[in-house]
N, C-alpha and C positions, 0 to 999 in steps of 0.2 A: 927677317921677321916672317913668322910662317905664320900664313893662314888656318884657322880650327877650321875642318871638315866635320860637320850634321849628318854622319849614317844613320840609318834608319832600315829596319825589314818590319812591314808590317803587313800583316795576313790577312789574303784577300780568296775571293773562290772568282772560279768561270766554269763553264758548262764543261770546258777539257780540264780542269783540275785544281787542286788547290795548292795556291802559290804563298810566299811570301814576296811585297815585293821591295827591293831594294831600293832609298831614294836617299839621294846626298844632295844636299844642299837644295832641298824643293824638287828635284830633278828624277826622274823614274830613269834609274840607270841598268836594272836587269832584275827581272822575277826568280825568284829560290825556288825550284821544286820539292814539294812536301816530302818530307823522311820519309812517312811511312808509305809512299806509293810507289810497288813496284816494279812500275813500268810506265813514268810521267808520257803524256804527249808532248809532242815535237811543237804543237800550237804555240802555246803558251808566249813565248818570247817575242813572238811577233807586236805584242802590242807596247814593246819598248820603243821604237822609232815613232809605230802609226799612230799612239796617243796624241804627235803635239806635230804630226805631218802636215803636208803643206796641201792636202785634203782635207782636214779636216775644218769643219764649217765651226767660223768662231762668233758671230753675231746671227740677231735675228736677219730673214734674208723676205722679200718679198720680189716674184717675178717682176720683171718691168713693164711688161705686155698687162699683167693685173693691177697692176698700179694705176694704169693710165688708163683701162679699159674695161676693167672688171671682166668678168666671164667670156664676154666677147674674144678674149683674147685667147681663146682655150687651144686654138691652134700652133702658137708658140709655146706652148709644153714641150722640151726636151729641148731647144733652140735658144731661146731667151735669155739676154744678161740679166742677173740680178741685182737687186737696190739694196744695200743692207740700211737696214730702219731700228729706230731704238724701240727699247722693249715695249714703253707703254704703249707708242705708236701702234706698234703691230700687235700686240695682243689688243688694243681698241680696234685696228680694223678686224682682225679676226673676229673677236667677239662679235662684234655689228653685223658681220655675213656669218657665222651659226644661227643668230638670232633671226636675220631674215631670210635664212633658209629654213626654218623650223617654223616659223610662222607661216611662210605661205607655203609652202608642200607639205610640213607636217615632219615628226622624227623619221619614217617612213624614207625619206628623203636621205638618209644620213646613213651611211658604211661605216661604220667602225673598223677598219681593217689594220690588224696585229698580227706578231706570230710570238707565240714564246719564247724564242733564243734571244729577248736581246739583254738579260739579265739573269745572274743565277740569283738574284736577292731574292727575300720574300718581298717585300716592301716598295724597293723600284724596280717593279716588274712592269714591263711598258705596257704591257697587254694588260696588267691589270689595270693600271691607272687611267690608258684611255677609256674600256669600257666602263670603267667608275664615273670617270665623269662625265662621258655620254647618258650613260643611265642617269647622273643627279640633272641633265638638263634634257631627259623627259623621251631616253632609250636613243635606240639604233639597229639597223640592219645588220644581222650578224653570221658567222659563218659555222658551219657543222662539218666536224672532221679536220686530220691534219692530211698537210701532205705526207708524211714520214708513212702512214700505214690508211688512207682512207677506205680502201677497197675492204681492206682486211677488217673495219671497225665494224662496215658496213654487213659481210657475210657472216661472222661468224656469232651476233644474237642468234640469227638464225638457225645456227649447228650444233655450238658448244657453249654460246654461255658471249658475255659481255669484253667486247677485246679489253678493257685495260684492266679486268678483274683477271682476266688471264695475264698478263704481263704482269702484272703483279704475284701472281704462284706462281710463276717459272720454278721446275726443279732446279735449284743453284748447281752452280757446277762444283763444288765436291762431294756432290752425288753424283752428279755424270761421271764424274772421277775413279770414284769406287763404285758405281755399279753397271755404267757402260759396258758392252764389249763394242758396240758399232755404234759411231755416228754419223750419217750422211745428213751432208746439209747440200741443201737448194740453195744456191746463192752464194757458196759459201758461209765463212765467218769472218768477214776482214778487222785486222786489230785496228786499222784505220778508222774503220766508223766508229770502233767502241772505244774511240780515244775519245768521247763526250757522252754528258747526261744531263739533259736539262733540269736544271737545279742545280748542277755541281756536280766534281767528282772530286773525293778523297785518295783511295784507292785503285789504279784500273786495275780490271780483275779479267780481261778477257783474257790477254795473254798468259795471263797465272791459271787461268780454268785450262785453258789449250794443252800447254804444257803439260802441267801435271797431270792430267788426262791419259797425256800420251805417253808418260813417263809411267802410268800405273797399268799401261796394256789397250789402253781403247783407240782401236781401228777409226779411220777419218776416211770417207768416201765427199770431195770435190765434186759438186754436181754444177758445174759455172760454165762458160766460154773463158772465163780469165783464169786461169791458175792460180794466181797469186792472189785469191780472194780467202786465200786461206795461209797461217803463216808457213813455208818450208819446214820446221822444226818439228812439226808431227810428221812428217813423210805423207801428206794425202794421197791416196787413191785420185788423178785428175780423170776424171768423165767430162768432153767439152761437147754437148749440145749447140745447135743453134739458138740463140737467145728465145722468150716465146714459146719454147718448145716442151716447159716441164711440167703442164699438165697431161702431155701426151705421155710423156715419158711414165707419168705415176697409174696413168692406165694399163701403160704393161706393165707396172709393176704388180698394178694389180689383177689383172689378168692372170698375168702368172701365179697369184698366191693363190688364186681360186681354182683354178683347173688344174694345178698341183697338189690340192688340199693342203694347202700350208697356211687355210685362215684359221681364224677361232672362232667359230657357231659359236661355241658358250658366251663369249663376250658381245659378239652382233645383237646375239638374242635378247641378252640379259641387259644391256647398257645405251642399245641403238635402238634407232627405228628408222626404217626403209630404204636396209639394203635392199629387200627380195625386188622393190622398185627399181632400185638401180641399177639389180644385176641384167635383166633383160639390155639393156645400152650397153654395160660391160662386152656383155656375150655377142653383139650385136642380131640381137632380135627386131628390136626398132628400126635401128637403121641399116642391117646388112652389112655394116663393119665389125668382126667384131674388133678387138684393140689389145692384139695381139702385140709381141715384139716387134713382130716384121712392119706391121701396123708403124708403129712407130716408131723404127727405125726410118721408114720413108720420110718423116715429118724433121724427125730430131736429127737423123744421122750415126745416132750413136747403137753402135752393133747392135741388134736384136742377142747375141748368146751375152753381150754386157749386160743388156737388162737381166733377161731370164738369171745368170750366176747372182748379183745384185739381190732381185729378189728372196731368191734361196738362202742366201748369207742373210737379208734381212731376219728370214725366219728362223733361221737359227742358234739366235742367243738374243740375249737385249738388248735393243736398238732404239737409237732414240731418231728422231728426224726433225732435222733444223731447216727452217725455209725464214729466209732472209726478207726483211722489208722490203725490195727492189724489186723481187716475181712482181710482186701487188702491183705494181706502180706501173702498170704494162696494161694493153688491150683486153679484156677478159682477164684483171688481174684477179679476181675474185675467185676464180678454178683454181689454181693451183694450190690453195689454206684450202678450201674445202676438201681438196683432192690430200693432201696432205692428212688433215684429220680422218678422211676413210684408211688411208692406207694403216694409221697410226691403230684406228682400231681393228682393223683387220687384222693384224698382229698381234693386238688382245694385250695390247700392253699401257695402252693409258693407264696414269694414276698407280703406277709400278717404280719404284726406284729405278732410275737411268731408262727408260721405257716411252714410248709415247711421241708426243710433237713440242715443239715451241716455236714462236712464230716471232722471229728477231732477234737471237743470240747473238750477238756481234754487232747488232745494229745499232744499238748505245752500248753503255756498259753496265749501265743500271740490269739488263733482261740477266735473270739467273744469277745476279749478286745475291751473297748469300747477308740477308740483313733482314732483321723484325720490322713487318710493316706497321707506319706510325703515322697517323693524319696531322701532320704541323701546321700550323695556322699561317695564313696568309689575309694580302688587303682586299680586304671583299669588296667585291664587286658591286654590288646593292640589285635590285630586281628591274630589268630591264621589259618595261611595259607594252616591246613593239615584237610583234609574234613570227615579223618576214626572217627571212633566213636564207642564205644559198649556201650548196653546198660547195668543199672552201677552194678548190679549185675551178669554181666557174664564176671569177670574175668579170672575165672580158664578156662573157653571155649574159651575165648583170649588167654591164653598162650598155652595149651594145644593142640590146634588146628589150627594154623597156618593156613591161607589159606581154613581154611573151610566156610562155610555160616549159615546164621544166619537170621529169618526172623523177621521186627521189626514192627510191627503199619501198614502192607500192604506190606512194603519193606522187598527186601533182599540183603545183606548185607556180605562184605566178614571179615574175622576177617585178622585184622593184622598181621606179624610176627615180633613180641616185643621183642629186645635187650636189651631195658633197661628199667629199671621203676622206677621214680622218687618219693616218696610218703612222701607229708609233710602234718601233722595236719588229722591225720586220721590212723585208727588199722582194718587191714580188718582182722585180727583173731580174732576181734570180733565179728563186721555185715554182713561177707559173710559166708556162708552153708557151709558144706560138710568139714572140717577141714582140713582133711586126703586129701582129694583131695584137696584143695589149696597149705597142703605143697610140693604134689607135681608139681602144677601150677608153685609154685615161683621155682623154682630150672630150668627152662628153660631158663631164659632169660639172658643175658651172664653176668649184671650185676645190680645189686639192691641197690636204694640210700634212705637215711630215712632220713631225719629231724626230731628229738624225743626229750623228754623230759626227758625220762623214759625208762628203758629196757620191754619194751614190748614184746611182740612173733614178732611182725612184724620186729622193730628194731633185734632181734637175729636170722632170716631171712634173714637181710641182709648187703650186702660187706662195705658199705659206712656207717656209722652213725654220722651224725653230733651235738652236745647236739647242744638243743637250750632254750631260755630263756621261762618262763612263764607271764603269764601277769602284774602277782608281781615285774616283774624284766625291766617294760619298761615303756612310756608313751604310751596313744594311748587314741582313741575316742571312747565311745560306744554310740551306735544310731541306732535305729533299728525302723522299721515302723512298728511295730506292738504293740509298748510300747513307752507311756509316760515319761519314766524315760532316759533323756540323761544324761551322767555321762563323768569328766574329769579325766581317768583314771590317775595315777598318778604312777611312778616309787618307789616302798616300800623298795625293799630290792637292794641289787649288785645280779649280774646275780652269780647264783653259778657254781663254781666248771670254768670249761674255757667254758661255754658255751655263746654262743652269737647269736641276736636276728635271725630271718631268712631273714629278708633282707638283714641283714650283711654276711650270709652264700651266699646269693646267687649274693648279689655285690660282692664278693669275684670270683664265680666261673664264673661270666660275666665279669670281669675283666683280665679273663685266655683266653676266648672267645672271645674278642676283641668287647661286645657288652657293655660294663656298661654304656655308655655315654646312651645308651636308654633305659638301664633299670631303671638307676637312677635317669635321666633328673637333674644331678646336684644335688643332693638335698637330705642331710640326713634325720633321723627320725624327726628332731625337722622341719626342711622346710617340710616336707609332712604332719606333720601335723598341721602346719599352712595352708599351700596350703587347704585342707580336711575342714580346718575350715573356712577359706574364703570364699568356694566354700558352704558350709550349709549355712553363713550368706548370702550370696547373694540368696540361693533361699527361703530364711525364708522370706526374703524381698519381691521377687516376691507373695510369698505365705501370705503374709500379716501378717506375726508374725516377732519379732525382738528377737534374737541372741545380745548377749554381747560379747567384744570381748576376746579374745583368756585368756587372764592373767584373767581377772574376772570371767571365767568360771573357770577356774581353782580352782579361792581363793574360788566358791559355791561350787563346787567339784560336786555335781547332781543336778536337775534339772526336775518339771515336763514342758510336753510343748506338744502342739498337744491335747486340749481336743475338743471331737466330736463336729462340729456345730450343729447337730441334728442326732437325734436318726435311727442306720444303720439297713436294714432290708436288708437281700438276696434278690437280685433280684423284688427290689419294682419298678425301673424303667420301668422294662421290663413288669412286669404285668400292672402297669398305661397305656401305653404306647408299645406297641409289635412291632407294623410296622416305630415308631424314635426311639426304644431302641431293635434292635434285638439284639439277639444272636450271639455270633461267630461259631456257629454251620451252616453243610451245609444250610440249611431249614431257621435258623434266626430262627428258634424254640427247642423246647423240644423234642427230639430224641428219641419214645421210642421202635418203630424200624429204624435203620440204613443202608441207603441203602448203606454210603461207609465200612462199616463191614462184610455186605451179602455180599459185591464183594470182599472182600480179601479171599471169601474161605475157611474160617478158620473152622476145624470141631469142634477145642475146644471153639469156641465163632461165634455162631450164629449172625443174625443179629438185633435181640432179646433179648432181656435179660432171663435168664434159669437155673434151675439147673442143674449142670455138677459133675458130680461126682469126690470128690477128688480120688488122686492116693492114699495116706493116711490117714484114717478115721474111725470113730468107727464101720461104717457099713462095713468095707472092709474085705476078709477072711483073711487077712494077724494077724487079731486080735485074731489069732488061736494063731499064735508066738510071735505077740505084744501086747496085752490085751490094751496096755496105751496109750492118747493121752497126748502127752508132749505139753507145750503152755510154751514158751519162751520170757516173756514180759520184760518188762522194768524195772530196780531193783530202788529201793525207795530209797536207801545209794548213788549213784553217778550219774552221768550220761554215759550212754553207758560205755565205761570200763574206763572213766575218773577216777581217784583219787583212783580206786582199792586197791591202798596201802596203803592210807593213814585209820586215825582211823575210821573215820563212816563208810565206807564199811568194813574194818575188823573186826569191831564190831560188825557185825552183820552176821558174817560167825559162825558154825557150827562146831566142833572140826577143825579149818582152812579151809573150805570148806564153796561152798557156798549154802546156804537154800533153800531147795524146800520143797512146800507142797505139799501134798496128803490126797484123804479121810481116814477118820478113816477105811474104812470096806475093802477099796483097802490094808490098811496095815497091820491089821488083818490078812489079807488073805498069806500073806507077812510074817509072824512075826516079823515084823517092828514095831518101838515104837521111841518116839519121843527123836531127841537127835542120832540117830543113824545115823552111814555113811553108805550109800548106792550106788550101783552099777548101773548106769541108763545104758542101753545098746541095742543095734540093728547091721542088718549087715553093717552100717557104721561107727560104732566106740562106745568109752565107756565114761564113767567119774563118777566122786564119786559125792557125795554132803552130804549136812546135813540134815534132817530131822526135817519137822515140821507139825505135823499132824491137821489136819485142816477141820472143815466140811461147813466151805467157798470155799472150790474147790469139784464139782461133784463129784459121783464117774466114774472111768474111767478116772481120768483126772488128772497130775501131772503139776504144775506149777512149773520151773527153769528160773530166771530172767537171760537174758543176763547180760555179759560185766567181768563176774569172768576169768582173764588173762589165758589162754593156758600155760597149763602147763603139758606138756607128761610125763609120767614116762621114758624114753625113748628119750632123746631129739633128732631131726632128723629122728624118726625111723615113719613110716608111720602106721597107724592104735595105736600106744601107747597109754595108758590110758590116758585121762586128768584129774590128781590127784587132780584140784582144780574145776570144776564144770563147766566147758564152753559146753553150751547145742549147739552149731556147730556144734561139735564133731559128734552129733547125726543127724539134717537137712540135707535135699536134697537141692541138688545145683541145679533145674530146675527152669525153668521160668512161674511165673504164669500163661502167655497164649503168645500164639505167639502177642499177640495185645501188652501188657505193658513188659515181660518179667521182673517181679519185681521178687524179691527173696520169695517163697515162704514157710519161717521157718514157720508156723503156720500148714503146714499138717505133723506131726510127728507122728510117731507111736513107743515106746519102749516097753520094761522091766525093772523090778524093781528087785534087788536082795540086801539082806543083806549084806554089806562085810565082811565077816567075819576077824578074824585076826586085826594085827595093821595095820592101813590107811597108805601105804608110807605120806611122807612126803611134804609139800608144799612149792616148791622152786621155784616160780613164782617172788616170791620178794627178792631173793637171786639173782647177778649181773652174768654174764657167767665169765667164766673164762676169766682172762684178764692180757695179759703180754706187759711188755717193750719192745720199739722198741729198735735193739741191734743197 
């Protein structure tokens, strides 16, 4: 007698693409990648194992140090077994500490801290939900800017206009296509990164723009220390600088175009204001340098007759210039976009088909998708009544500092004193600096709430943990403005283990609050998202495309919709047209001196665009003790420390550790071989990893991909090894310039040692200690 088999494929999105996924008999047994995407990420599968792993947090969990001590106990963060507690229990004690922490310090008191990846829904989007209903129970302290581009949001009001109104005109790349001849990019393009797009992705389209690019004639000039930040299959031109280096580098670029006469007065004159300021610094009038090749070949390394031919080929046909997210993310990440956008118009090609800048081509995949942009409706947030704010990588200087000041964009600024911090759909042991100092950030605040999925560092950090479900385990919408592919995500498996959605978490603790009537307006998962879809077909209508209704989106399961009416170029309005299409820049022009920059004073950012020397860098004496520039990108197996446990990011770790490269002649030097665990280290902490030797990374120059989980030899203990590879351990927690104050992980300086003996053990994916409530 045989058993009947229950197949099932039912279609879901994540941020790396839209899947269908497979489930037999209850059971998620493997994800389909979508027909029409042609070139799925590698991601995806990983969350077949890690949905029902032996990490993942399956009841409510409360510290046992809070249990018995309440806030006093704040020192056992990261160390402490957990009590799992039934629901009501814990969302009553939770609610009773919001509520007397709002009473006696005030909302003022209270972090809202999110990040956006941890849902492509519209609906259960964690970042909207918690600040939803922070805001119905009377606001929160909240943060400005992402990590992904802060520097970058921060500089360029000031020069060209509002960063996500620019990332949003990206000229698509079947224009780069047909109208390229040269494009160099800073940073590369790695298909890597643009294997995601928060919101979803239908399509990936980097690899398909790459290609075809280079299949229709257009030259690729590699401006990176890594090679391979761009795919082999175009043939790039490799230029490897020292990391740090490519604002110098764009000074002899532009040095050169100017005392060659290779610029365009017509365009400076007619679309800018204040080169004639900035040429004096150029020429070196001001300072007696001027910023010649030779200039910076000393700084960069990279031949002075490289720059100079570079430049000239710049000028010689239409050239577009890509500068990657990653510059930004660095010491004075702020020069190299500004310096970008002069050179871009010095060549008089802004707002020219295949011409001009873009500032993140590769770094999702959404930049230069060619798709109509369309405002989709999502769960509002409601009006949050508390005015503090930091910006979003300073939060250990938030907790840490109390009452001290902070200068942001011109202002200045007091930090708050944070009682509590709410953190749902987001892991700052991954994307914030300085490890060591965070762990002992979190240990201030009297109490700590997660919303998780997973036992992550942050979740074992802190008091409150609540499981909550994954995308697999709900319905929701995905729709995103930067991708053609809407998808009706679809509920695949039961929520595992007693976890439930985050809006049920948080209806639950607005219900303790006396606020759920406005946080919920009535209205379960299935009414919101109806409400959600109502609200897309009424503006599909205005917008003049038509939406089917709710059940027949469903039985298509995706969908393409939003193709270009005509072909998008940056900034083509504005150059047709200058004085009906200004700018949102003071001037209504191209900024490329600032006179509201020159008035904030700032020593680290002139009013000019300039090189500024990092704090950490291969020209610094500090490379007497640190020989190594560590470059911390983005790992090609998950996204950010998403799905870490599962099999493709494991699979690609290193005796359990995860993979850094290095030159051959740096490991050499090392007696380092490939395959071995090593000891990355400086005066702010250490970690192991695995070895893969490589003569696609400089020498001088080790690459460790974020997002491998925090893992101390040591749990709690402050400076402890991280025995699985989290390169934070190693980053400085400063702010790129008092202007953006972004996180600047990309000026690292290490050491490299063998480790000798057997590698402790990797217990990142092993659960904390966890006991019964008596």
């Amino acid at each position: 007698m045989s058993l009947k088999t229950d197949r099932r494929l039912i279609p879901t999105s994540a941020h790396w693409g839209t899947y269908f996924a497979e489930v037999e008999n209850g059971k998620l047994v493997a994800v389909r990648d979508y027909e029409k995407d042609p070139a799925p990420a590698i991601i995806g599968p990983g969350i077949v194992d890690a949905i029902d792993d032996e990490v993942r947090v399956r009841r409510p969990m409360i510290r046992k140090g809070w249990l018995e001590n309440g806030p006093a106990s704040r020192d056992g963060r990261g160390s402490d077994p957990y009590v799992a507690v039934p629901w009501d229990e814990a969302l009553d004690m939770a609610g009773a500490e919001l509520k007397r922490i709002a009473a006696t310090h005030g909302n003022e008191a209270i972090f809202g801290g999110s990040y956006g990846w941890s849902s492509s829904g519209r609906f259960h989007h964690a970042q909207s939900q918690v600040h939803r209903f922070l805001n119905c129970m009377g606001g929160y302290v909240r943060h400005e800017g992402t990590y992904s581009y802060a520097a970058g949001q921060a500089i360029t009001p000031h020069v060209v206009g509002h960063f996500k109104e620019l990332l949003d005109g990206h000229t698509t790349w079947p224009v780069i296509a047909e109208t390229s001849e040269l494009v160099v990019m800073f940073g590369g393009v790695p298909v890597k990164n643009g294997q995601v797009t928060s919101g979803g992705v239908g399509r990936h389209t980097v690899f398909e723009g790459l290609k075809t690019a280079y299949e229709m004639g257009v030259e690729f000039v590699n401006v990176s220390p890594i090679r391979n930040d761009v795919i082999e299959i175009v043939e790039p031109e490799w230029i490897a600088p020292r990391p740090n280096t490519d604002a110098a580098i764009m000074l002899a670029l532009a040095h050169t175009l100017y005392t060659e006469g290779l610029h365009d007065e017509g365009f400076l004159d007619k679309y800018c204001v204040g080169f004639d300021k900035f040429l004096p610094y150029l020429l070196g009038k001001t300072d007696g340098q001027p910023k010649t090749p030779e200039w910076a070949e000393g700084i960069s390394e990279v031949p002075a007759e490289t720059l100079r031919s570079l430049a000239r080929r710049m000028a010689g046909g239409r050239t577009m210039i890509m500068v990657a997210w990653s510059l930004q993310r660095a010491d004075h990440g702020e020069q190299p976009y500004w310096l970008a956008i002069l050179l871009a118009a010095m060549l008089g090609q802004i707002g020219l088909p295949g011409g001009g800048f873009g500032l993140g081509y590769g770094s999702e995949n959404g930049i230069g998708n060619p798709v109509e942009m369309f405002k989709w409706p999502a769960l509002p947030q409601g009006r949050n009544p508390v005015d503090k704010f930091i910006p979003v990588a300073r939060i250990s200087d938030m907790l840490l500092n109390p009452g001290g000041s902070f200068e942001f964009d011109g202002g200045t600024h007091t930090y708050p004193d944070i009682k509590a911090v709410y953190w749902a759909g987001g892991n700052p042991f991954h994307h914030h600096q300085d490890l060591n100092r965070l762990v002992k950030a979190i240990r201030r605040p009297d109490t700590v709430f997660v919303n998780e999925i997973w036992w992550t560092a942050l979740a074992r950090h802190a008091d409150f943990v609540f499981p909550t479900t994954t995308a697999l385990e709900r319905n929701d919408l995905s729709m995103t403005h930067w991708e053609q592919t809407i998808v009706a995500m679809q509920k695949a498996i039961e929520p595992v283990g007693d976890s439930r959605h985050d809006y049920d978490v948080f209806t639950g603790l607005a219900e303790r609050l006396g606020v759920a009537e406005a946080f919920t307006e009535g209205r379960d998962e299935e009414a919101w998202l109806r409400h959600l879809w109502d609200q897309a077909r009424q503006r599909a209508a205005e917008a003049d495309f038509e939406l089917p209704d709710l059940e027949t989106f469903r039985e298509i399961g995706a969908m393409e919709v939003l193709q270009p009416k005509e072909p998008v170029v940056l900034l083509r309005k504005f150059r047709e047209d200058p004085q009906a299409n200004p700018l949102t820049t003071p001037s209504g022009k191209i900024e490329l001196f600032s006179e509201a920059i020159a008035g904030f004073g700032y020593a680290d950012t002139p009013g000019h665009p300039a090189w500024v020397e990092p704090y950490e860098w291969l020209g610094s004496p500090l490379t007497e003790t640190y020989p190594l520039h560590l470059i911390s990108n983005q790992p090609k197996t998950r996204l950010h420390s998403q799905l870490d446990s599962g099999a493709v990011s494991r699979g690609s770790k290193i005796q359990d550790r995860e993979p850094m490269s290095m030159n051959p002649a740096d490991a050499a030097a090392r007696g380092i071989e490939n395959g071995d665990v090593v000891r990355l280290y400086n005066d702010r902490g250490a970690c192991l990893a695995g070895v893969i030797i490589s003569d696609a990374v400089r020498p001088g120059v080790v690459q460790l991909s974020t997002g491998a989980w925090y893992d101390p030899e040591e749990p709690g203990v402050v400076g402890s090894l991280c025995k699985h590879g989290n390169p934070n351990v190693l980053t400085r927690d400063i702010g790129t310039s008092r202007i953006g104050q972004g996180p600047s992980a990309q000026s690292v300086l290490i050491e490299i040692e063998k480790y000798e003996g057997t590698p402790p053990p990797v217990t990142s994916f092993v659960p904390p200690k966890i006991l019964e409530k008596e």
